[in-house]
N, C-alpha and C positions, 0 to 999 in steps of 0.2 A: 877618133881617139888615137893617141900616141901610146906607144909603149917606152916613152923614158917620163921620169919624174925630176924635180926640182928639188936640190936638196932637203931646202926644208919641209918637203910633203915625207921626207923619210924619219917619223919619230918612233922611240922604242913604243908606244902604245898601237901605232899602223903596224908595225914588224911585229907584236904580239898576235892581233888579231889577223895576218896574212896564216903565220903558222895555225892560227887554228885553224883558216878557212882550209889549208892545204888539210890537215885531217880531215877535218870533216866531210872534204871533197871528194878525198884520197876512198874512204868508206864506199860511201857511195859508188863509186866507178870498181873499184873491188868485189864488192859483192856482186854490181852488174855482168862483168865480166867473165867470174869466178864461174857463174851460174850458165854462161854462154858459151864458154871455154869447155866447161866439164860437157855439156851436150852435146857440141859438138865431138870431142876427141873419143866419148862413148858413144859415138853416132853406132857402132855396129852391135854394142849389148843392147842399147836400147831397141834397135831396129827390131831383133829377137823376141825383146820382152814383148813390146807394144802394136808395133807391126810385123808377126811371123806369116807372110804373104808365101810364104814357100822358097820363092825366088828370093836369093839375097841381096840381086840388085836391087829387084823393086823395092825389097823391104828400106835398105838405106836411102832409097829417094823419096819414100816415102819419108823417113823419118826427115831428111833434109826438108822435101816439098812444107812439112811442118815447120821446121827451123823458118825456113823461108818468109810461108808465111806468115809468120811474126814479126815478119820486117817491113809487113806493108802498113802496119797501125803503127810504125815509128815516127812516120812522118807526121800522122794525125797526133801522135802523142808530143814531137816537139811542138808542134804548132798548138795544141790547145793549153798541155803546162809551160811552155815559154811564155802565151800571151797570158796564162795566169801570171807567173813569174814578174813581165813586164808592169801588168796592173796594179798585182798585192804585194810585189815584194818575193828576193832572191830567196830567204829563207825558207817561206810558205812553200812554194813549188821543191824547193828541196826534198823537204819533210814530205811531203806526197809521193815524190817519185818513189823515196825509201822506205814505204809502207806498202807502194803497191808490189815493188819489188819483193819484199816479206812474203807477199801473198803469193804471189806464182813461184817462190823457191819451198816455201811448203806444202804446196799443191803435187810440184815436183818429186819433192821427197817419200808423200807418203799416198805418191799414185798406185793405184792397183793394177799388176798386168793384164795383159790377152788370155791369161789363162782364167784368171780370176774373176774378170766382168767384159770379158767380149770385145769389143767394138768402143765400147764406149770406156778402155783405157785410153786410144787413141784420141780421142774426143776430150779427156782430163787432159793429155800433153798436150795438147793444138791450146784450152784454154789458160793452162799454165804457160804457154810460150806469150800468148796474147797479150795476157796480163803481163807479163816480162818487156815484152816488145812496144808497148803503149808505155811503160814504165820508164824505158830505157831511151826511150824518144824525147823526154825531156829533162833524163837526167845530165848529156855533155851538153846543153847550149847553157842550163842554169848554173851548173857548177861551173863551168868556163867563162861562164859571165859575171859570177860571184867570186871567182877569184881574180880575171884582171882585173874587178874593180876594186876589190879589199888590197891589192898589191903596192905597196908606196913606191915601187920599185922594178929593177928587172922582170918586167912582166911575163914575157915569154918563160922564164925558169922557174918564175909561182906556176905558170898554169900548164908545164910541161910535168907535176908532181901527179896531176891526173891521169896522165898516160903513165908513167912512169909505175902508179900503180896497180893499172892493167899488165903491166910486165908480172906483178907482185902474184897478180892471177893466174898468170900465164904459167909461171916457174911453180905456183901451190897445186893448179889442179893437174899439170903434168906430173910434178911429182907423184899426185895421188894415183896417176895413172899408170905411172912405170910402178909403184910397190904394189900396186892392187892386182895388176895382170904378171907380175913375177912372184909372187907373195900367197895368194888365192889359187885356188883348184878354178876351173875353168867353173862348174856347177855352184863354186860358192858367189864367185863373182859376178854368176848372170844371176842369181835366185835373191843377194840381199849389197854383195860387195860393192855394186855400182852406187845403192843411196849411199854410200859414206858418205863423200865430198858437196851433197846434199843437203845434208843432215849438217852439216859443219856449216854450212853456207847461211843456215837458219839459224845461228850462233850469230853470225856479225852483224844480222838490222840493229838489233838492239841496243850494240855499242854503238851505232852509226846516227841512233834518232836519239841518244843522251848527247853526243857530239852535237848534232846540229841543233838541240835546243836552246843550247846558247852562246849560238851565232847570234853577232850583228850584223843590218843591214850596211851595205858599203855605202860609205859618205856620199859618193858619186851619186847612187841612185836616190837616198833619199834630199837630196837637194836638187833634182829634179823633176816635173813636172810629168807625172804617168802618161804615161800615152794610152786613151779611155778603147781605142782599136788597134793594138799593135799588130793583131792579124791582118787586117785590112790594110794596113800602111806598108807592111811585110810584104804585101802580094802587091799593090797600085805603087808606091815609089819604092821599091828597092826589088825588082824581080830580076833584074839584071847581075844584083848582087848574090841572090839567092845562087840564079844559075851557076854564077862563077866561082861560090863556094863550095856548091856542089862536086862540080868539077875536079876541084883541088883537092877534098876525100879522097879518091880514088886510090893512089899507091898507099896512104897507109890502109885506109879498112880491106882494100887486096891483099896483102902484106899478111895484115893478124888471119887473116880465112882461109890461107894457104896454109900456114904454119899450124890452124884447125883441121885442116883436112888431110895431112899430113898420115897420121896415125891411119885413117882408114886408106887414103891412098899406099901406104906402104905393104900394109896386110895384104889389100884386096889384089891391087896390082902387079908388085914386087917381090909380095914368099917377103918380106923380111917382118920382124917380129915387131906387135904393139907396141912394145917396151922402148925399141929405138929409137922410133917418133919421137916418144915420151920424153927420150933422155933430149932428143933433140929441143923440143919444146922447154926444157928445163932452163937449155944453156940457152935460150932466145927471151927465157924471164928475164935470167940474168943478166943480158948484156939490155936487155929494156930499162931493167931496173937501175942498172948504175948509169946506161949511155945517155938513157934520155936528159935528166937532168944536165948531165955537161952540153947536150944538145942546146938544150936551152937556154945556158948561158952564153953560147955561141951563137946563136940566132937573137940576142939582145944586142950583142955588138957590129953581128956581119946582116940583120935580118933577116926577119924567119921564110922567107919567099927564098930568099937567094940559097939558104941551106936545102931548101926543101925541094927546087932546083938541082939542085946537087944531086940528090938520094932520089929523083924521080928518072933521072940521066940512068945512075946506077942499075936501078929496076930496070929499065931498057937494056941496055946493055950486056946484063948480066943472067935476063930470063932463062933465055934460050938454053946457052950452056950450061946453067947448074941443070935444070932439067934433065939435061942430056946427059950428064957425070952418072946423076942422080938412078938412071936408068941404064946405064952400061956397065954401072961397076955399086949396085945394089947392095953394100955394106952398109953394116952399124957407120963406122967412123964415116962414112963419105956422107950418108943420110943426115948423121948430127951435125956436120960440120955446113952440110945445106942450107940447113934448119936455122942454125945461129947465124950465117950470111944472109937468110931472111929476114932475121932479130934486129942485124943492125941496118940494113936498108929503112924496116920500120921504124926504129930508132931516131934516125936520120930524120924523117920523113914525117911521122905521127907527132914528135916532140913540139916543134914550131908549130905544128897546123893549129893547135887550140889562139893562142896569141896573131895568128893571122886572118882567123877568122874572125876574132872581136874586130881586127880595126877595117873590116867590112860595115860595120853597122853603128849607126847611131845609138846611144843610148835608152831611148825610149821604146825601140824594138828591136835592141843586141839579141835579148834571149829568145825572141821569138826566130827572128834571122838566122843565128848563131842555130839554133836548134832545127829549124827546118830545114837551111841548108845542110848540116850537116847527116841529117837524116835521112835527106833523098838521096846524098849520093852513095850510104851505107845500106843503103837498100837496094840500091839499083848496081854498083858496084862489088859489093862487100857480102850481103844476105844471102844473095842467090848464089855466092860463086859454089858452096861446096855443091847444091843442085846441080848447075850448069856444069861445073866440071865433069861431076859422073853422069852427066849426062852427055858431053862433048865426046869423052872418050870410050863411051862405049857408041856412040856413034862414026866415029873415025875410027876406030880402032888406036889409034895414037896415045901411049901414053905421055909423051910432049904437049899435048892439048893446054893444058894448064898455061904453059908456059908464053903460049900465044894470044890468049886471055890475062895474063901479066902485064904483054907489051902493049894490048890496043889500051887498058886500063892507063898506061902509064904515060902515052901518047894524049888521052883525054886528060891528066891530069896538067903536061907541063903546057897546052891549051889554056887550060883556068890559071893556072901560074902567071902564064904572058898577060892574059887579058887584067887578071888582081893588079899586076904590076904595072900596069901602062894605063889603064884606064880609073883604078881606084886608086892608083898610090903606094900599094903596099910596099912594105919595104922588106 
């Protein structure tokens, strides 16, 4: 698949229905993120509420080891909603992911703590995360597959509106983070102030499954011929593809998990205040929210590999020392201005990848590809790092750790970059 069109594929009734795909998409990825964002940046009230293990490391690796593992049914969740996707149609798989999402962010919201029933609060989050993480496994290949192909046009900048608003998330649930922990008494905010952003979160399925009930499917797909095993055809002709989309994840889902772990790394680490993170996190929405988009019409002209090239160089280059700033001279302004120089790295980087991975795959098994790739490298990359980090650095002693964890990420990334480029084509 190309990412340019022929004039006449660009009429006002394709450019109508592109804009709604991008809502309806934009939903979707919003609430997923929203829901993973707030977990994460609350990893330390939650650790309190759900797992009070005594020990505050253990308790936050626990709550991670949870986060975690909800990232290992992502891959099963791309690969079994892509290959629905593939068989019934973009919409169908849409509407599913958005409803299981529904379920694990109200499961989240009105969990009962450790005080309240034991053991077995820990046991609601791990199912709430599950149900999130199967959910979330085939919500970026579908919508990233239903939007290149709804796009008459600049395709990388339709489908650079899904990351774009994960930025939207990023800047909402930080926000909730810097007024809740500036705002609240320390006992309001662990006893009821954490479900706010929860609670709110279960507010957007509803607008999100009126949005995509009346989607259409993209012309692409319904004038093609389903493919009756895209699972099968995913794994025996295109595993090669898989791996090397894999691969090319890496600096963005590193990218957004750092800027998650951020708040608890600054507390736990640093003596410097939740809020900072937060504010930091705010300005990395923001420049998501505006960069990404002009990423992406940047990567329609110069191609989305050679940008992404670019912003993976970056990452290299730039680990080590912000790290280093980051930890010698421990302020607000140095911490936020880290934070946002991670924004736009991701920006860079997360923007093009959606449009580079469709012209990985055939159409008869984009959403499955598109999804499984994407999912194994967000899981093997991206899920574990807040785990592996506080686990790295209470191992080394190193608060730098991270940042060596950045560079091998970004080292495997411009790997699948060379390989996409010279052996698929990408451009």
């Amino acid at each position: 698949m190309t990412l340019t069109a022929t004039p006449t594929d660009v009429t006002p009734e394709r450019l109508a229905e592109a804009r709604k795909a991008v809502l309806s998409s934009s939903i979707g990825a919003a609430l997923e993120w929203f829901d993973i964002i707030v977990y994460a940046s609350f990893a330390i009230v939650i650790a309190e509420n759900f797992f009070p293990e005594g020990d505050q490391t253990l308790g936050l690796i626990l709550t991670f080891a949870t986060f975690a593992i909800s990232y290992l049914v992502r891959p099963l969740g791309g690969m079994l909603i892509g290959g629905y996707g593939d068989r019934h149609g973009r919409k169908k798989a849409l509407t599913l992911t958005l409803l299981l999402m529904m379920v694990g962010t109200v499961l989240m919201a009105a969990a009962p703590t450790h005080a309240m029933v034991g053991a077995w609060a820990g046991v609601i989050i791990l199912v709430s995360r599950l149900v999130q993480g199967f959910s979330a496994g085939g919500e970026f290949g579908s919508a990233t597959t239903f939007l290149v192909e709804t796009a008459p046009h600049r395709k990388a900048y339709y489908a650079s509106w899904q990351v774009a608003s994960q930025g939207l998330s990023m800047f909402l649930a930080s926000a909730f983070g810097y007024v809740l922990f500036t705002q609240l008494s320390k006992e309001d905010l662990y006893s009821w102030g954490w479900r706010i952003p929860f609670v709110i979160g279960c507010l957007i399925g509803p607008v999100g499954l009126y949005v995509r009930a009346r989607l259409t499917e993209p012309k692409e797909f319904t004038e093609s011929t389903p493919n009756e095993a895209p699972i099968r055809a995913t794994f025996t002709e295109h595993l090669g593809r898989v791996v090397t989309g894999s691969a090319c994840v890496g600096v963005a889902t590193i990218s957004v998990y750092l800027i998650l772990f951020m708040p608890t790394y600054a507390v736990k680490n640093l003596g410097v205040p939740a809020s900072a993170a937060y504010l930091g996190g705010v300005v990395a929405g923001v420049v998501t929210m505006v960069g990404v988009p002009l990423v992406g019409r940047l990567a329609d002209r110069v191609g989305p590999a050679r940008v992404m090239v670019w912003a993976a160089v970056g990452a290299l280059v730039l680990a080590w020392p912000l790290f280093a700033i980051v930890i010698t001279s421990p302020t607000v302004p140095v911490l936020v201005v880290s934070i946002g120089l991670l924004g736009v790295i991701m920006a860079f980087y997360f923007g093009p990848l959606p449009a580079l991975l469709t012209t990985l795959f055939p159409s008869d098994v984009r959403a499955t590809g598109v999804s499984v790739a994407y999912n194994v490298g967000v899981t093997v990359m991206g899920g574990i790092a807040p785990l592996v980090l506080t686990w790295l650095i209470g191992l080394t002693g190193s608060l730098n750790a991270p940042s060596v964890y950045y560079m091998v990420v970004a080292v495997i990334s411009l790997v699948g970059l060379t390989v996409a480029r010279r052996r698929y084509g990408a451009a």
